[in-house]
C-alpha positions in Angstrom: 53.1 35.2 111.1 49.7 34.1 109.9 51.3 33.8 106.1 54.0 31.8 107.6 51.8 29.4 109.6 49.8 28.9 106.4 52.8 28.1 104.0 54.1 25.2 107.0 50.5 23.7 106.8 50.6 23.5 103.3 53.7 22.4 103.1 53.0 19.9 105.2 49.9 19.0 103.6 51.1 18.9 100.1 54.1 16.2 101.6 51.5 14.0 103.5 49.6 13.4 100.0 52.2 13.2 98.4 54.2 10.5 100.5 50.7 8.7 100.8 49.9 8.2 97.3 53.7 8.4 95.8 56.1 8.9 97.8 55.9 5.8 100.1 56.3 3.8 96.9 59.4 5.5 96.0 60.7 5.1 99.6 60.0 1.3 99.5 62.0 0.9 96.3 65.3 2.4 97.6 65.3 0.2 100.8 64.3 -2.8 98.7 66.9 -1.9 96.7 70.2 -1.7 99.3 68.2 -4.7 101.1 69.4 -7.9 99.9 66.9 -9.7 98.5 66.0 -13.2 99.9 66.0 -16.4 98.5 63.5 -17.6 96.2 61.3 -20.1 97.1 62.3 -23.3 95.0 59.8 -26.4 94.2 63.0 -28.6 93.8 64.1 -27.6 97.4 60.3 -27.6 98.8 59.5 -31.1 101.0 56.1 -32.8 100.5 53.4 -31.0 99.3 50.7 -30.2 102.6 46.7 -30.6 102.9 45.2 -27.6 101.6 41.4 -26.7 102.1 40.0 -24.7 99.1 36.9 -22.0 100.4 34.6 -20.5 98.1 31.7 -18.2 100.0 29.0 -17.5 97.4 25.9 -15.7 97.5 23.6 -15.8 95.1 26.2 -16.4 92.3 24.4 -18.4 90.5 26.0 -16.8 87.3 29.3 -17.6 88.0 29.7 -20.7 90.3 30.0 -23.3 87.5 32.2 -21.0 86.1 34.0 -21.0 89.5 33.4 -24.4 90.2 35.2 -25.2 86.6 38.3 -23.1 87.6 38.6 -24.6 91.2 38.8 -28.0 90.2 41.4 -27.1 87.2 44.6 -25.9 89.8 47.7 -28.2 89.4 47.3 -30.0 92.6 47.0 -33.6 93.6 43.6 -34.6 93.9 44.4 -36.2 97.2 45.9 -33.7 99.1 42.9 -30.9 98.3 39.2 -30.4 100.3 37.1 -28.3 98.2 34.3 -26.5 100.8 31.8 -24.2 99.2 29.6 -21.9 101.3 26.8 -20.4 100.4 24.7 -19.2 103.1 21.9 -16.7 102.6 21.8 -17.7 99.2 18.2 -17.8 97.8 18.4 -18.2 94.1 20.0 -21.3 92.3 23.7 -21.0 93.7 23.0 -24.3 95.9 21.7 -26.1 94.1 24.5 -25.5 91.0 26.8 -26.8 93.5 24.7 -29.8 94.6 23.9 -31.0 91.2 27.3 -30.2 89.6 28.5 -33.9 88.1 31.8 -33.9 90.5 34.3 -37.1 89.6 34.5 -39.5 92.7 38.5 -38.6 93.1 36.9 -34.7 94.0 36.8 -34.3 97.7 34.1 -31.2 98.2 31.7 -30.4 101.0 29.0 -27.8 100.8 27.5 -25.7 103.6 24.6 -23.4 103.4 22.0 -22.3 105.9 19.2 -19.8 104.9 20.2 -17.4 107.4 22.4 -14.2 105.9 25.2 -12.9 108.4 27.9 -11.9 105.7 31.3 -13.5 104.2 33.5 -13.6 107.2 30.3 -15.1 109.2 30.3 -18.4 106.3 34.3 -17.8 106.5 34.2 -18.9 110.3 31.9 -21.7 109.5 33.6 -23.1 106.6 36.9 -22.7 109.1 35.2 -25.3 112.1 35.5 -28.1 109.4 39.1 -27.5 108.3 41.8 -30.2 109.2 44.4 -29.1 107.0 47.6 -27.1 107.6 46.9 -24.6 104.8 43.9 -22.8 103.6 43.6 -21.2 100.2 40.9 -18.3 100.0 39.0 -17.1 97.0 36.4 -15.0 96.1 33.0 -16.9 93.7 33.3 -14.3 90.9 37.4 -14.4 90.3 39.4 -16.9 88.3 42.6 -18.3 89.3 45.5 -19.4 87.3 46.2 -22.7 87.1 49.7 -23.2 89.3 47.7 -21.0 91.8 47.5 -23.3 94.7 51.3 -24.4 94.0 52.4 -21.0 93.9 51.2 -19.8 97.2 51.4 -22.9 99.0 55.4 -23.3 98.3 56.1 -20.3 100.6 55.5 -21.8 103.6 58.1 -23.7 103.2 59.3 -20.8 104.9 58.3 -21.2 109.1 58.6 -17.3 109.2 55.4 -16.8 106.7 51.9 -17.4 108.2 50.0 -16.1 105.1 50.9 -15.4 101.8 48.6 -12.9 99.3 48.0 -13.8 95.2 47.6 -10.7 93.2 44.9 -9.1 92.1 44.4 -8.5 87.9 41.3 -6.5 87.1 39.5 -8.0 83.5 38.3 -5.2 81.1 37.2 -6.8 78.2 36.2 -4.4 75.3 35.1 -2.1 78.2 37.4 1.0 78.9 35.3 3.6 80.6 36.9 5.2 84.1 35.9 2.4 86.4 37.6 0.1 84.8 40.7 1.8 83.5 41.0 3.5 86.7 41.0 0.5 88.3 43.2 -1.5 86.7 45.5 1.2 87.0 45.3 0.9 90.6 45.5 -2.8 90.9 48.5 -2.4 88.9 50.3 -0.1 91.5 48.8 -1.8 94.5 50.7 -4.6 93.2 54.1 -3.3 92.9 53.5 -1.9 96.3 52.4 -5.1 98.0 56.0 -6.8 95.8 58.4 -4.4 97.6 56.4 -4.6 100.6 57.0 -8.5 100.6 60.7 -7.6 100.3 61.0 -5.5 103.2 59.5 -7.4 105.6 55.4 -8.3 105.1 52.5 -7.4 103.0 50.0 -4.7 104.8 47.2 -6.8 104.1 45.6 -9.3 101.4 42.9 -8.8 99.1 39.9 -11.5 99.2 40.1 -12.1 95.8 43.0 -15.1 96.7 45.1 -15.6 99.4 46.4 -18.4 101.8 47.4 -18.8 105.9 48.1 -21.4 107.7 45.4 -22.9 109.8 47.3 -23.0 113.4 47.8 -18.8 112.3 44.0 -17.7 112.4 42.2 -16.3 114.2 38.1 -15.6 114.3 37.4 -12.3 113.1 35.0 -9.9 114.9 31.5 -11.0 112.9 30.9 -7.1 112.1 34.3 -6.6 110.1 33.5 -5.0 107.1 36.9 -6.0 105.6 37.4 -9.3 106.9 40.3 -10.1 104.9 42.3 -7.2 105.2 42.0 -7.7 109.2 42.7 -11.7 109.2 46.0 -11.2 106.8 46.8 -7.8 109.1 46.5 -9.6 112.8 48.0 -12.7 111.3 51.7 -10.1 110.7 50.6 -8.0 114.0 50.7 -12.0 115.6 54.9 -11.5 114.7 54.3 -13.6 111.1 55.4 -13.1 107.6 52.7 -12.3 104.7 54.4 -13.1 101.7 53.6 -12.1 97.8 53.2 -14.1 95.3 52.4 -12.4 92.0 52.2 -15.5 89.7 49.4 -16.8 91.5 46.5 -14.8 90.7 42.9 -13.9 90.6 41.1 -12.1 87.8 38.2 -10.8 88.3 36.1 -8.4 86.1 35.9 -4.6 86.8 32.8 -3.1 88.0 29.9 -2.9 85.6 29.8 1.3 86.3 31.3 4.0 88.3 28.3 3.8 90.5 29.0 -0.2 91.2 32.6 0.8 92.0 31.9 3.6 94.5 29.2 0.8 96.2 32.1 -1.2 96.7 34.7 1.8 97.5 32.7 3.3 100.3 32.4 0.2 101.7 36.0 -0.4 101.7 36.0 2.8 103.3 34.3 2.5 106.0 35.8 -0.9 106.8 39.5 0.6 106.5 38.4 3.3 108.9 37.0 0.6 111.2 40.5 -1.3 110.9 42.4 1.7 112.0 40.6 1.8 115.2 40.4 -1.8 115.8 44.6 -1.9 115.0 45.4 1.1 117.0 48.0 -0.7 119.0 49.3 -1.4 115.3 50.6 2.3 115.4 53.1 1.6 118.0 56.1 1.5 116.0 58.7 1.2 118.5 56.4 -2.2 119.7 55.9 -3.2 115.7 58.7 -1.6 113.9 58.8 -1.9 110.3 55.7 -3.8 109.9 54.0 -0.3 111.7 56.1 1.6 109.4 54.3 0.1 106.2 51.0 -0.5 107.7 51.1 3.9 108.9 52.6 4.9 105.3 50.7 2.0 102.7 47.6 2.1 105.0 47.0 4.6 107.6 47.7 7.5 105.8 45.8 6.7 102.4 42.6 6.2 104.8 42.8 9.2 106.9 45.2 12.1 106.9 45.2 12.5 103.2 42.0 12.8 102.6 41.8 15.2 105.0 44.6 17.4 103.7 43.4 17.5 99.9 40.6 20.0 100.2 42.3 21.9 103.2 45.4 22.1 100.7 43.7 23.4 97.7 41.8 26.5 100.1 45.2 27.0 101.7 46.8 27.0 98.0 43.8 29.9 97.3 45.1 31.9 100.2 48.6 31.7 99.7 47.9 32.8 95.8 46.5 36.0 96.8 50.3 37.3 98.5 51.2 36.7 94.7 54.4 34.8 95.2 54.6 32.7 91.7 55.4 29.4 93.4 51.7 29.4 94.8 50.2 30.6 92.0 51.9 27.9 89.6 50.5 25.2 92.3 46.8 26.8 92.4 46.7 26.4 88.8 47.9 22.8 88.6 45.3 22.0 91.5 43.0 23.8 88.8 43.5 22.0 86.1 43.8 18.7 87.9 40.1 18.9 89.6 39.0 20.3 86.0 40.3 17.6 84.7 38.2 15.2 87.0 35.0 17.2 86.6 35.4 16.5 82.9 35.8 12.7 83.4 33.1 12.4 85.4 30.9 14.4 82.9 32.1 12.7 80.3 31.5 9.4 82.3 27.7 10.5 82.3 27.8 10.6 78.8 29.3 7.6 78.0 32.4 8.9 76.6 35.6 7.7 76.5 38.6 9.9 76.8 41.5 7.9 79.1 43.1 11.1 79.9 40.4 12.0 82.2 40.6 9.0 83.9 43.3 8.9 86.7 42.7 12.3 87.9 38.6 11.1 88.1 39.0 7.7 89.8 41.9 9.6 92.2 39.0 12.0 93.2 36.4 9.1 93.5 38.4 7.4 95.8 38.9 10.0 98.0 35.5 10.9 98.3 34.5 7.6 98.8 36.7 8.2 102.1 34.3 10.7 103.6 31.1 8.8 102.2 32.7 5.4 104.3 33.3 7.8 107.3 29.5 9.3 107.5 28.3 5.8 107.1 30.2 4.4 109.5 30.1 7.0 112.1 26.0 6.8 111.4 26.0 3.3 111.9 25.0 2.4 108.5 27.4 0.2 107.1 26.1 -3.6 107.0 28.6 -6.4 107.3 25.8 -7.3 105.0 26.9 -5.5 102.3 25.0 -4.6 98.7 26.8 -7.0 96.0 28.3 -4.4 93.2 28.0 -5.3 89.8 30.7 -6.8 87.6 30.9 -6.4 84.0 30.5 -9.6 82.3 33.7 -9.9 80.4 33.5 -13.4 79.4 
């Protein structure tokens, strides 16, 4: 009995990683695939282009925001019908004044707002959000690039009444640098993409990334001043609220990878603890007979991935040990896969140390870092530790 109750928990285990890394995606494809696949949003069909406002929240980024400011005002969209507003409270290095003394042409309309005091993004978010008039609002992060047709791109889906937000994608920039941080994450990008794509097609995407996304104004809502990932929540209540998030993967953000692994796992335990926070704040998201398939995605893309499978991968690995010692071969094949998977990851984080590059170790590395960057979020959130005010990780400088 006791061998038996171990094989159904690992079992069981080994299926919840499985589905939460993998296995969702491959369930998303097939009911994309027998769904039929809507209609295209067309710019020959699409009415008169709206009012968008543009928000930038920068702190101290003084390195980037001419940069930034360069990139804003370069998006294929009529000068008229665009309010640039640039925030950069708690900002005490040259960030303000870059903006203030940037030689803007008189057709730009731009506002800045800054106030010494530091409360953290979604905090200058709210603020910038008091002086908006327009229907739409595009989002973007100071140290990311956008494409060109950006604006255009998102703003064209809201042609459809059903969408309330739409989400740009993410692209990670490596440069000549190709050392696990920034492989591993531009791996992940590039999955988190095609998840968010067949997400889109089923019904909504589980949440938008800060790095460049748009909602309509009349669909937001303020955000609870101590989210720690504000733009996750907005995007995720704006769907819970009965509206659309749409995808669009031609309009998109680039944004360099993290200078190290330790400047990724600042930002990663972070992300933690603020994913953990949203699954408490969105509990009455797990009603799926209330939400239906938008609880269905938000349980398998989100929920899972922050908190069961974490859980299970150790547990699994000390239940594979057990089961090893009755000597069936099945368990024995899996303990030594387990083996040389977490070998695998020890040697890309000691080769990491060492500056060494070797892309096979990679995956299996970040894969661990992630997940331990769960546990790390947890502590620090359960301790109370976790600042909306968070630590800025470094980015590699890539241009």
């Amino acid at each position: 009995m006791g061998v038996l109750f171990l094989e159904i928990f690992f079992w069981l285990g080994v299926f919840l990683i499985f589905y939460a890394y993998l296995g969702y995606g491959l369930v998303l494809w097939l009911l994309v695939r027998f769904k039929q696949a809507p209609e295209k949003p067309s710019w020959e069909n699409s009415g008169p282009l709206p009012e968008v406002t543009f928000i930038v929240c920068a702190y101290n980024e003084e390195d980037w925001i001419v940069s930034k400011i360069e990139n804003s005002l370069a998006v294929h969209y009529p000068r008229d019908l665009i309010v640039f507003l640039w925030v950069t409270d708690g900002s005490d290095d040259a960030t303000t004044d870059r903006i203030r003394q940037y030689p803007f042409s008189t057709d730009v309309r731009w506002r800045l707002l800054h106030q010494p005091e530091r409360k953290g993004k979604i905090a200058a978010f709210q603020r910038a959000m008091e002086q908006v008039t327009t229907p739409i609002v595009v989002s973007t992060d100071a140290n990311t690039c956008v494409n060109p047709d950006a604006v255009q791109l998102l703003v064209r889906h809201f042609d459809d009444r059903q969408v309330g937000a739409v989400a740009g994608e993410k692209r990670i920039s490596m440069g000549e640098k190709n050392d696990a941080s920034s492989a591993g994450e531009g791996i992940y990008w590039k999955y988190e993409s095609l998840l968010k794509k067949w997400d889109a097609e089923l019904w909504s995407v589980v949440g938008a990334a800060g790095e460049l996304f748009a909602f309509r104004t009349e669909a937001y809502e303020n955000v609870p001043e101590d989210t720690l990932v504000e733009d996750f929540y907005l995007t995720i209540r704006i769907a819970q609220k009965g509206w659309r998030v749409q995808y669009e993967p031609k309009a998109f953000a680039v944004e360099s990878s993290s200078a190290s692994v330790a400047e990724e796992m600042k930002r990663k335990v972070r992300i933690a603890a603020g994913g953990l926070q949203a699954v408490v704040r969105l509990s009455s998201l797990l009603n799926v007979f209330r939400y239906g398939v938008l609880s269905f995605q938000y349980i398998s893309h989100r929920v899972l991935r922050w908190t069961l499978a974490p859980i299970f991968l150790p547990l699994v690995l000390v239940v594979n040990i057990l089961l090893a010692t009755t000597n069936q071969p099945e368990y024995l094949f899996l303990l030594l896969a387990q083996t040389v998977f977490y070998t695998a990851a020890l040697l890309g984080w000691a080769l990491e140390t060492k500056k060494i590059r070797a892309k096979v170790f990679f995956v299996p590395y970040y894969f661990c870092l992630m997940n331990w960057a769960m546990y790390a979020g947890f502590f620090r959130l359960l301790q109370g530790r976790q600042s909306v005010v968070w630590e800025k990780a470094r980015r590699a400088d890539t241009r």
